[in-house]
DSSP file (Angstrom, degrees, kcal/mol; ACC not computed):
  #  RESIDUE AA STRUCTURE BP1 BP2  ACC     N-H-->O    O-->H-N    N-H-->O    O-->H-N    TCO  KAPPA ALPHA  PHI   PSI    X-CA   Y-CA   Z-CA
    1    1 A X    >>        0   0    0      0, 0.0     4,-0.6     0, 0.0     3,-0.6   0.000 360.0 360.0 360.0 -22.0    0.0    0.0    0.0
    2    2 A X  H 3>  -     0   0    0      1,-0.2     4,-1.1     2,-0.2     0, 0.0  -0.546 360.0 -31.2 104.6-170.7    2.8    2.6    0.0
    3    3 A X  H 34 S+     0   0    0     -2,-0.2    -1,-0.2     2,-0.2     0, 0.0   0.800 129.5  72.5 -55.6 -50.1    2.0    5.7    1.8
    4    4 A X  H <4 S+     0   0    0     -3,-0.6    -2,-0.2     1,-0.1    -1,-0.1   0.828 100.1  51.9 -56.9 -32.4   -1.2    5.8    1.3
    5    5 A X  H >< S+     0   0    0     -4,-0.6     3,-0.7     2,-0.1    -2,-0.2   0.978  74.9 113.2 -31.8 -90.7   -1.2    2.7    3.9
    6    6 A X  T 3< S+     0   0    0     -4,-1.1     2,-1.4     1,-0.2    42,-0.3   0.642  87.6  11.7 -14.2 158.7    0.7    4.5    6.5
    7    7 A X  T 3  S+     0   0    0     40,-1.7    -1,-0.2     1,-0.2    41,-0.1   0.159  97.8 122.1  72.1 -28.6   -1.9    5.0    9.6
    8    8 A X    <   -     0   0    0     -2,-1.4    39,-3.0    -3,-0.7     2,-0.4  -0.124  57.7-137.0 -79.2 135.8   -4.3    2.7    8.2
    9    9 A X  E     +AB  22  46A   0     13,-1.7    13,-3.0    37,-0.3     2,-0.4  -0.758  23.6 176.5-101.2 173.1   -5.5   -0.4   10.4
   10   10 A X  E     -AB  21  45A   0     35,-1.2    35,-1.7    -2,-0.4     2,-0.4  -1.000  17.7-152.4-155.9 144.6   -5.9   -3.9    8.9
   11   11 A X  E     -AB  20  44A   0      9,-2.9     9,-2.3    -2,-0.4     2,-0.2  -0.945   8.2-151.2-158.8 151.7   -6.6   -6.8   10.3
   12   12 A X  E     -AB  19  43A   0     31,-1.3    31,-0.8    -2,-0.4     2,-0.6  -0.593  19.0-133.1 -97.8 145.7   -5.5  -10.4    8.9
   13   13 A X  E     - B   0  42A   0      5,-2.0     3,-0.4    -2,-0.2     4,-0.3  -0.887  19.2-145.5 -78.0 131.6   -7.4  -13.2    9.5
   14   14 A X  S    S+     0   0    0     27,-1.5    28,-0.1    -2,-0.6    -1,-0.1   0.819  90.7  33.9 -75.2 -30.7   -4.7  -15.9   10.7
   15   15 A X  S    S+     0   0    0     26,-0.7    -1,-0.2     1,-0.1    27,-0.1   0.501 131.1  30.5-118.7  24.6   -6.2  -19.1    9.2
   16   16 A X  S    S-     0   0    0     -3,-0.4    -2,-0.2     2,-0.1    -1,-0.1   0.375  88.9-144.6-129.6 -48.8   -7.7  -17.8    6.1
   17   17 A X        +     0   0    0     -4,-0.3    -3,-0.1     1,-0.2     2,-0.1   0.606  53.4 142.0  80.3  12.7   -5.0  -14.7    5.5
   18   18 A X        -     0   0    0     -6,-0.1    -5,-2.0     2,-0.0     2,-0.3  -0.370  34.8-168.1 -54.5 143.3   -8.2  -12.7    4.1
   19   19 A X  E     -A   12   0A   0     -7,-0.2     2,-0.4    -2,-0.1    -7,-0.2  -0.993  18.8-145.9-153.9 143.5   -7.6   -9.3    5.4
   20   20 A X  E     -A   11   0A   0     -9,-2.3    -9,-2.9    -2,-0.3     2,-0.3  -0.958   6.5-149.8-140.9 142.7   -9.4   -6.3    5.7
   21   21 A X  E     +A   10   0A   0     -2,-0.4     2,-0.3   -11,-0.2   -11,-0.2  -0.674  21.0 162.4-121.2 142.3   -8.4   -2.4    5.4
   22   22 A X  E     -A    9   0A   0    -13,-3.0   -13,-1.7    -2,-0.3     3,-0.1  -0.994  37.9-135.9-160.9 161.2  -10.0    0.5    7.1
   23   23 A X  S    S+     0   0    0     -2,-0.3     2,-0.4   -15,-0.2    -1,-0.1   0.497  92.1  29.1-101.4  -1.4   -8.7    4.5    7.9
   24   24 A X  S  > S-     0   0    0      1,-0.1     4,-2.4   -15,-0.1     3,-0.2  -0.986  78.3-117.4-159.9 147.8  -10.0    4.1   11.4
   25   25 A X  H  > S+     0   0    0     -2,-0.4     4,-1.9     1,-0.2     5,-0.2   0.889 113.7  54.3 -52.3 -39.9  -10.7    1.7   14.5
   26   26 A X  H  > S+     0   0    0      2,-0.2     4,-1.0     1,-0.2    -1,-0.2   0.655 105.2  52.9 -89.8 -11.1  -14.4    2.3   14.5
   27   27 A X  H  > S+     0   0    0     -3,-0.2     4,-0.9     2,-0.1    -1,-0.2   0.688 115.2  50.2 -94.4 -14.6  -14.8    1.3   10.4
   28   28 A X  H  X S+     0   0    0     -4,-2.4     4,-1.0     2,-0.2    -2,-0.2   0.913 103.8  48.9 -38.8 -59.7  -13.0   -1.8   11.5
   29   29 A X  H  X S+     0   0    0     -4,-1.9     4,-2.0     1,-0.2    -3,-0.1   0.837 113.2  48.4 -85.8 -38.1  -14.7   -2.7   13.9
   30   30 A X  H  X S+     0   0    0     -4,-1.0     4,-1.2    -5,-0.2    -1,-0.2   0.827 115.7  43.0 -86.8   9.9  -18.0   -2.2   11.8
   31   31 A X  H  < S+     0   0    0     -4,-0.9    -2,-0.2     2,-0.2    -1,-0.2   0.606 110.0  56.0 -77.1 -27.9  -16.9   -4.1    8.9
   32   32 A X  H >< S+     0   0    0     -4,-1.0     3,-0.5     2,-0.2    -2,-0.2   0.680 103.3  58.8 -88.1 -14.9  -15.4   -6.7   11.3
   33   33 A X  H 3< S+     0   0    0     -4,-2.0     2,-0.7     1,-0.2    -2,-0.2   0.950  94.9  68.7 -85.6 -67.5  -19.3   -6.9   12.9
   34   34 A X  T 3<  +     0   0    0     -4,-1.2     2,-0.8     2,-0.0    -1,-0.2   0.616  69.3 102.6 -67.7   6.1  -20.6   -8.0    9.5
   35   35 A X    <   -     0   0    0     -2,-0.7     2,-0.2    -3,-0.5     5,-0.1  -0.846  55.5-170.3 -82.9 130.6  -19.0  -11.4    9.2
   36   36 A X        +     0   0    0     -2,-0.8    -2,-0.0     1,-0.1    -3,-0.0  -0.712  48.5  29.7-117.0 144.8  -21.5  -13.7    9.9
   37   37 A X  S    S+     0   0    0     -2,-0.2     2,-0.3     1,-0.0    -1,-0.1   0.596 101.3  58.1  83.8  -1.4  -21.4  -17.5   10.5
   38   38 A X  S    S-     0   0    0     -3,-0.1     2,-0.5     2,-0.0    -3,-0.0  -0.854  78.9-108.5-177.0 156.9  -18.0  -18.1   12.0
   39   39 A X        -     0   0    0     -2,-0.3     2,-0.4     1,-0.1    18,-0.1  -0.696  41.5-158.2 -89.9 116.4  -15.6  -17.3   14.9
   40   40 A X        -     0   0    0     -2,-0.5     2,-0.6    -5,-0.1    -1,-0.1  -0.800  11.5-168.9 -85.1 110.8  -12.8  -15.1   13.3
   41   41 A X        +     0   0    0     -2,-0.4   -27,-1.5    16,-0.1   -26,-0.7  -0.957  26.6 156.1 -98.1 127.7   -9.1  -14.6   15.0
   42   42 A X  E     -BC  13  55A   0     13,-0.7    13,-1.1    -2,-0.6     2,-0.6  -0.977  40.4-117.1-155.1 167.3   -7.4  -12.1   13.4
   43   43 A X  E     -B   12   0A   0    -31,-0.8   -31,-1.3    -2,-0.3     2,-0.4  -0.534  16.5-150.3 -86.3 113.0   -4.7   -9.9   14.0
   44   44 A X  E     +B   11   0A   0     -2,-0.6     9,-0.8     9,-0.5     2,-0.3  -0.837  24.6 165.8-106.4 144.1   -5.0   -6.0   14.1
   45   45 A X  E     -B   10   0A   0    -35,-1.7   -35,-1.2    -2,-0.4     2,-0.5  -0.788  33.7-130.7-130.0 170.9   -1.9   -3.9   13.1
   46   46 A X  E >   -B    9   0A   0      3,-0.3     3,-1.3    -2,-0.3   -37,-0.3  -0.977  26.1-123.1-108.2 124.4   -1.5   -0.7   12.3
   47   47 A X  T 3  S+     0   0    0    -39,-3.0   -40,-1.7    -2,-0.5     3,-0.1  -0.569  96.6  13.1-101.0 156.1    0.4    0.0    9.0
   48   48 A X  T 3  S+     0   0    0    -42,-0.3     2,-0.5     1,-0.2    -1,-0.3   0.487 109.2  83.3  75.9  -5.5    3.1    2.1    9.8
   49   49 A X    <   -     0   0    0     -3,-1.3    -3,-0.3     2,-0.1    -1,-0.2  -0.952  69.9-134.8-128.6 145.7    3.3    2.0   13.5
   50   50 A X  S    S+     0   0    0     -2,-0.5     2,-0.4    -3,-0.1    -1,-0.1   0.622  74.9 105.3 -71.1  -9.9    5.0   -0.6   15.5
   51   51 A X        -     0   0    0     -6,-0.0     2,-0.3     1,-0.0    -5,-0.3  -0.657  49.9-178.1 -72.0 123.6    2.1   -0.8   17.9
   52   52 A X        -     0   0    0     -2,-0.4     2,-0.4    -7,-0.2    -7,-0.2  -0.982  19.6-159.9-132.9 141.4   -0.2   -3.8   17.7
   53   53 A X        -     0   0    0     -9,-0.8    -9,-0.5    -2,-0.3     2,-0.3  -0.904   8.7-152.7-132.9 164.7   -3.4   -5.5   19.1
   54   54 A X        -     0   0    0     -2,-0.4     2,-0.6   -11,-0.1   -11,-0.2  -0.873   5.8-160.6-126.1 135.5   -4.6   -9.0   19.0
   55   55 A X  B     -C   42   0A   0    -13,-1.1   -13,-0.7    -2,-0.3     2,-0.3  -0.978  18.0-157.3-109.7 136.4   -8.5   -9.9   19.1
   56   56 A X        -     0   0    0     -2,-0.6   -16,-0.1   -15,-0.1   -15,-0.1  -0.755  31.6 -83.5-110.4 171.4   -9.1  -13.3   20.1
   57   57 A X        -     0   0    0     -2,-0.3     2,-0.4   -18,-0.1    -1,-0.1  -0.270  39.2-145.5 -63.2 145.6  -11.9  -15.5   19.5
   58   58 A X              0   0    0      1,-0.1    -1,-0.0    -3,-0.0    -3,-0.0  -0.952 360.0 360.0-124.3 119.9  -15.1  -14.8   22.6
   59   59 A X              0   0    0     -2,-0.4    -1,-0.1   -20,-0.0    -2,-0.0   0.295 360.0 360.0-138.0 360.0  -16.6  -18.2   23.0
């Protein structure tokens, strides 16, 4: 992605590696609310920043 990454979150799915791009935590998080139909782990990064957070599966 470049620059145009930089800031951006993403978050990977770990056992699919489907991955999903967003400018902000709260369009993450509603794009990550509309998978339906199966328990997702995936891994949120930040592009550009060394900081990272992990969601795990809520069972």
């Amino acid at each position: 992605m470049g620059r145009r990454g930089r800031g951006k979150f993403v978050a990977i799915d770990r056992n699919t590696g489907d991955y999903l791009v967003a400018g902000d935590l709260d369009a993450l998080a509603a794009a990550l609310s509309r998978i339906r139909g199966k328990v997702a782990n995936f891994r949120i990064i930040r592009l550009g920043s060394r900081a990272a957070i992990e969601l795990r599966p809520l069972r």
